[in-house]
LUMTOR-329163 format. One record per residue: residue in three letters; z, x, y of N, C-alpha, C in turn. Coordinates in steps of 0.05 Angstrom, whole numbers, plus 5000, padded with zeros to 4 digits. Layout:
# LUMTOR-329163
ALAZXYZXYZXY
...
***
This chain:
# LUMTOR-329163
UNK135466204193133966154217131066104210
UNK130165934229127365944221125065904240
UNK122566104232120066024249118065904257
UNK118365764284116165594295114565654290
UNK111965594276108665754285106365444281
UNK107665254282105865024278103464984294
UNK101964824279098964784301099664624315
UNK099664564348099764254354096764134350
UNK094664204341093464004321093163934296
UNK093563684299093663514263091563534244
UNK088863454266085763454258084163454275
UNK081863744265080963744286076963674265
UNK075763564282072863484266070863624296
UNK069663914285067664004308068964004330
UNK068563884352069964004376071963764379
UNK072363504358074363314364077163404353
UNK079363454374082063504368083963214371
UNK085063174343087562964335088963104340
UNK091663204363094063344362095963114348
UNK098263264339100463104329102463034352
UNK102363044381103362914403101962514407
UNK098962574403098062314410098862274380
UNK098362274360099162194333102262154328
UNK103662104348107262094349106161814372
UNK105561854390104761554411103661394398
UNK101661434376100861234363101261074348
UNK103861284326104761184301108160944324
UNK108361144336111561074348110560704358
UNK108360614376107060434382106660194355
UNK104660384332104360164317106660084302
UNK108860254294111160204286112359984295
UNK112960114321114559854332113659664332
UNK111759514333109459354346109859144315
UNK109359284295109759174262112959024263
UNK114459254257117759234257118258974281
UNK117259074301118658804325118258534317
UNK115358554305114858264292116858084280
UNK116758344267119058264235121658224241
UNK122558234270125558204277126057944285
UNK122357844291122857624314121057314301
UNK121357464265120057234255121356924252
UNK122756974262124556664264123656594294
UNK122756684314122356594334119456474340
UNK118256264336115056284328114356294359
UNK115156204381113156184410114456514416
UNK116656684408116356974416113557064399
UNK114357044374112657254361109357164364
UNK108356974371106556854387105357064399
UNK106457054429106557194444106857504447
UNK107557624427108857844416106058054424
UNK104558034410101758194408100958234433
UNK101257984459099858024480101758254500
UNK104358134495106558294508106358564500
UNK104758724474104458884465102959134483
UNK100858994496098659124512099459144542
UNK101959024544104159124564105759274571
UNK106759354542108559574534107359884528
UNK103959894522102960124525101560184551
UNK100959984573101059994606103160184604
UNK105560054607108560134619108760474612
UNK108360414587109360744574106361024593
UNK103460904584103061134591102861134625
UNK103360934639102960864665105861074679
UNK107460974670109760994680110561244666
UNK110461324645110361704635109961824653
UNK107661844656105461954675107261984704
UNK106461744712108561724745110961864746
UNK113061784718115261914721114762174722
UNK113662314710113262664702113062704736
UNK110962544748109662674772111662654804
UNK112862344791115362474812118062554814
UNK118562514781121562634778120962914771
UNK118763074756118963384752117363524764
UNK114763474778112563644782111663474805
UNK112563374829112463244855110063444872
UNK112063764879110263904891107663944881
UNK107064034850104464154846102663814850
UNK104063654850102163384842100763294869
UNK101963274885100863234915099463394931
UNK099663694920097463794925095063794910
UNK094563654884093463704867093663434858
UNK092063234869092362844867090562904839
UNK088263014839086462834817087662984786
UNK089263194787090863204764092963054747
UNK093462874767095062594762094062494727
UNK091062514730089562314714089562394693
UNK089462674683089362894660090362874645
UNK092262634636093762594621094062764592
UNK091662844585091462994559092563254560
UNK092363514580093163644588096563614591
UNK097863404581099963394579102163374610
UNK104463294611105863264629106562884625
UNK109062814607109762544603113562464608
UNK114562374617117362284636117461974605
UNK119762104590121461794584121861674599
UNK124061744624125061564636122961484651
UNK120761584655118761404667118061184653
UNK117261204626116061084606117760824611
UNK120760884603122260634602121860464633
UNK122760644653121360474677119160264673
UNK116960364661114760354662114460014641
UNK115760084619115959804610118059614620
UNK119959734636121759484639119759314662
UNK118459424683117159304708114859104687
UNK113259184664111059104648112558844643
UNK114558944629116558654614117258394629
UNK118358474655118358314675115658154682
UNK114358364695111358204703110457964672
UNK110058054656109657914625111157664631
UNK113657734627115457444626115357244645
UNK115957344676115457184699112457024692
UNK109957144684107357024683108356754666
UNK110756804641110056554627113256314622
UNK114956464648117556254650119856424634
UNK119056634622120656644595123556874611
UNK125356984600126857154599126457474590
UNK126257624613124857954601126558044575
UNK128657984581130958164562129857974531
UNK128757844529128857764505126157954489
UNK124458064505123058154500123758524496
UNK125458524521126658824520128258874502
UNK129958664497132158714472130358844447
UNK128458614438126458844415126159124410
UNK124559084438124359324453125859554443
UNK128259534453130459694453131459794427
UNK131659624412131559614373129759864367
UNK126959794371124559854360123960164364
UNK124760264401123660444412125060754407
UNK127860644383128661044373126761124360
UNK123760994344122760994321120761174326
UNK120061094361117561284373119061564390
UNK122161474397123161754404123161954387
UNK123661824356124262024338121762204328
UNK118861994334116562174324116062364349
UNK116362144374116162374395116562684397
UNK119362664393121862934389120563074364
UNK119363014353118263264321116663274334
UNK113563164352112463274362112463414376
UNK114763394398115463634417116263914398
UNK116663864387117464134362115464224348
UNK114364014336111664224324109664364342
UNK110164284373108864374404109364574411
UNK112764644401114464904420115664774447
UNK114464504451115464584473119664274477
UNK119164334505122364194510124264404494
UNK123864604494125964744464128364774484
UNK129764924462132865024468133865204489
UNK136565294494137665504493137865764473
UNK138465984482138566124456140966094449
UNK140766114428142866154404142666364372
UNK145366434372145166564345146966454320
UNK146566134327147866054305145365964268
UNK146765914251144666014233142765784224
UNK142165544243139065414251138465434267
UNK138265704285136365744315133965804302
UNK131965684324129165634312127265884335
UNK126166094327123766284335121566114335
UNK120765994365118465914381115966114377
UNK113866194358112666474369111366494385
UNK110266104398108266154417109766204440
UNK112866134447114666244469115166524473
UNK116466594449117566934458119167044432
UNK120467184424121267264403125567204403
UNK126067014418128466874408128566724395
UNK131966764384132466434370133366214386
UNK132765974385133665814419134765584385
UNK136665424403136565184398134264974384
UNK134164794368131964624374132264374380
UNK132464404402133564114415132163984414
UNK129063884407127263704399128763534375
UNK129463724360130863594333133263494338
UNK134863544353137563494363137563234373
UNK135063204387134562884406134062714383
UNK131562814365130662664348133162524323
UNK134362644320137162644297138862444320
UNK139162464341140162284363140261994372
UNK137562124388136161874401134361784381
UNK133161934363132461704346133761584316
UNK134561744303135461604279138561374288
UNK140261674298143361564298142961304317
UNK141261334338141361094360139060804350
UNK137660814338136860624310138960464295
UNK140560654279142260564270144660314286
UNK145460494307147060374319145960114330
UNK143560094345142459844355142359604332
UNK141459714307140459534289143959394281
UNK145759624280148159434273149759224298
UNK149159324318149658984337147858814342
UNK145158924331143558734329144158534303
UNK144658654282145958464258148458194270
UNK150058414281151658224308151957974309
UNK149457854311147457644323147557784363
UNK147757924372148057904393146257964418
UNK143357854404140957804413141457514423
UNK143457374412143457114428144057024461
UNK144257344460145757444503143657634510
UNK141757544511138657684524140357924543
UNK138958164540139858374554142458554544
UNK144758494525146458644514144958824501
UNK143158804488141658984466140959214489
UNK139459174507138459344517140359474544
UNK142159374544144359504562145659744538
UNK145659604512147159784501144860084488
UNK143060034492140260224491141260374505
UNK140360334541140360434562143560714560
UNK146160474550148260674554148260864534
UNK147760884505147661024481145661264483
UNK143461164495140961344493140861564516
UNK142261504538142661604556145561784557
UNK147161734537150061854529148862184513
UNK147362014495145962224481142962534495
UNK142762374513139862524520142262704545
UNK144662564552146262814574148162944560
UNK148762944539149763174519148263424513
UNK145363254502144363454488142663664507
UNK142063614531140863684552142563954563
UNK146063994555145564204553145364434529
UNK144764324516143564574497139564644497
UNK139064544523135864524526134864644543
UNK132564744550132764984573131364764592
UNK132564794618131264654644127864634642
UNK127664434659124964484663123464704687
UNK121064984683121865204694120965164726
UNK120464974733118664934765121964734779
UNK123764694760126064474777129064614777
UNK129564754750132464974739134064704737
UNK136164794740138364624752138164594779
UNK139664294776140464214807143764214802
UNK144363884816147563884827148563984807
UNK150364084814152164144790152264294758
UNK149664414766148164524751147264254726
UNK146164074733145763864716142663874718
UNK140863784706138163764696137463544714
UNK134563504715133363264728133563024705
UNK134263024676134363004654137462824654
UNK138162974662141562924659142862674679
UNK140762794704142462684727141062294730
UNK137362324714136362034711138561844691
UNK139962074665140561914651143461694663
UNK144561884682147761864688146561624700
UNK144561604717143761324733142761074713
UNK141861154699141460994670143260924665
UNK145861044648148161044635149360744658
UNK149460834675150860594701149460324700
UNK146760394696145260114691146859884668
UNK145860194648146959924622149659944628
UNK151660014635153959984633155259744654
UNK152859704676153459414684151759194667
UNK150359244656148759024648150958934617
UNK151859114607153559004589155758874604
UNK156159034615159258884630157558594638
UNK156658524645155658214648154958074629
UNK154658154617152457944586156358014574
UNK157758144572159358164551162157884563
UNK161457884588162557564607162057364588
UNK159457354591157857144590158457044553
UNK158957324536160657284509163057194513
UNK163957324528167357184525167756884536
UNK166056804546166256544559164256364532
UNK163056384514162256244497163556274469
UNK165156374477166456454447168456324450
***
């Protein structure tokens, strides 16, 4: 077993604090941003364009984080309490917002210039286990999103939480949603089957979302929401609506294969 006691800051200079949360948004951003390039160097009017679409995708994420947290987990304290919205540093950030957040960016981007979103989201979708996976170690070196308890023999003692062993489901996501779901994208991306704008990211949407409602239960609720239906998470129940997304969006693009093949 082993114990949490990490700093969530990286670097701190006099009263300036580097936490390793913004230092996971940053690295996860420039990562992708490099790597996407490199996927789409055969494409010269994408990768063109690539850099500008870039400053779209960090709109989406902290725009739509933000929003999501405020109305999928913390609605009540937020409306009483509007100019906390803005605090972003003080923490409170929604994936599924984030992803919201860039798919609306992607769109708006593409519509401005004729083009097809999904060709841009497909990247996307490749690129984005890279920043889940730094994400998720940051939630862990934080304490926070943690586990259930458990007494099996890698339960991880939080000390800034309490003196259990819980789960560490930060790591669970991260080993998940980001490595195993990397992997998997990059092998139908080998595929070729970036040639059907939107498969990639249908198959994101269903994988990532397969994964984030498994592991959700070994994670403790969030403490202002518990469970809802069915004793399912606010976590669980965005992904199942997710999961449906991509699972029509493949079901159409995978037509649109069988009819060119």
């Amino acid at each position: 077993m082993f114990i949490n006691n990490f700093d969530p800051v990286a670097i701190q200079l006099f009263s300036i604090e580097l936490r390793w949360y913004s230092l996971a948004y940053i690295g996860g951003i420039v990562l992708g941003w490099f790597y996407g390039k490199k996927l789409i160097i055969n494409d010269k009017e994408l990768k063109e364009k690539f850099d500008d679409y870039i400053t779209y995708v960090i709109l989406g994420i902290i725009v739509g984080g933000r929003l999501g947290y405020v109305f999928f987990y913390n609605f009540y304290y937020y409306i009483d309490n509007l100019s906390e919205i803005f605090k972003i540093w003080e923490g409170g950030m929604s994936f599924h917002g984030g992803l919201l957040g860039v798919i609306i960016a992607s769109f708006i981007f593409a519509k401005k210039r004729n083009q097809n979103p999904f060709q841009y989201l497909d990247i996307v979708s490749v690129v984005a286990p890279i920043g889940i996976f730094l994400g998720r170690v940051a939630n862990f070196i934080n304490s926070e999103l943690y586990g259930l308890e458990t007494s099996l023999p890698w339960g991880v003692k939080f000390i800034k939480v309490d003196n259990l062993y819980r789960h560490p489901s930060q790591l669970y996501e991260a080993l998940f949603e980001g490595i195993i779901l990397f992997i998997v994208l990059l092998y139908f991306r080998q595929k070729k089957y970036l040639n059907f704008p939107g498969l990639i990211s249908g198959l994101f949407l269903i994988f990532y979302s397969f994964f984030r409602f498994f592991i959700e239960f070994f994670r403790l609720p969030d403490e202002q929401l518990g469970y809802l239906f069915y004793n399912l998470t606010m976590g669980q129940i965005i992904s199942l609506l997710f999961f449906i997304i991509g699972s029509y969006l493949v079901f159409k693009k995978y037509e649109e294969v069988g009819k060119k093949i």
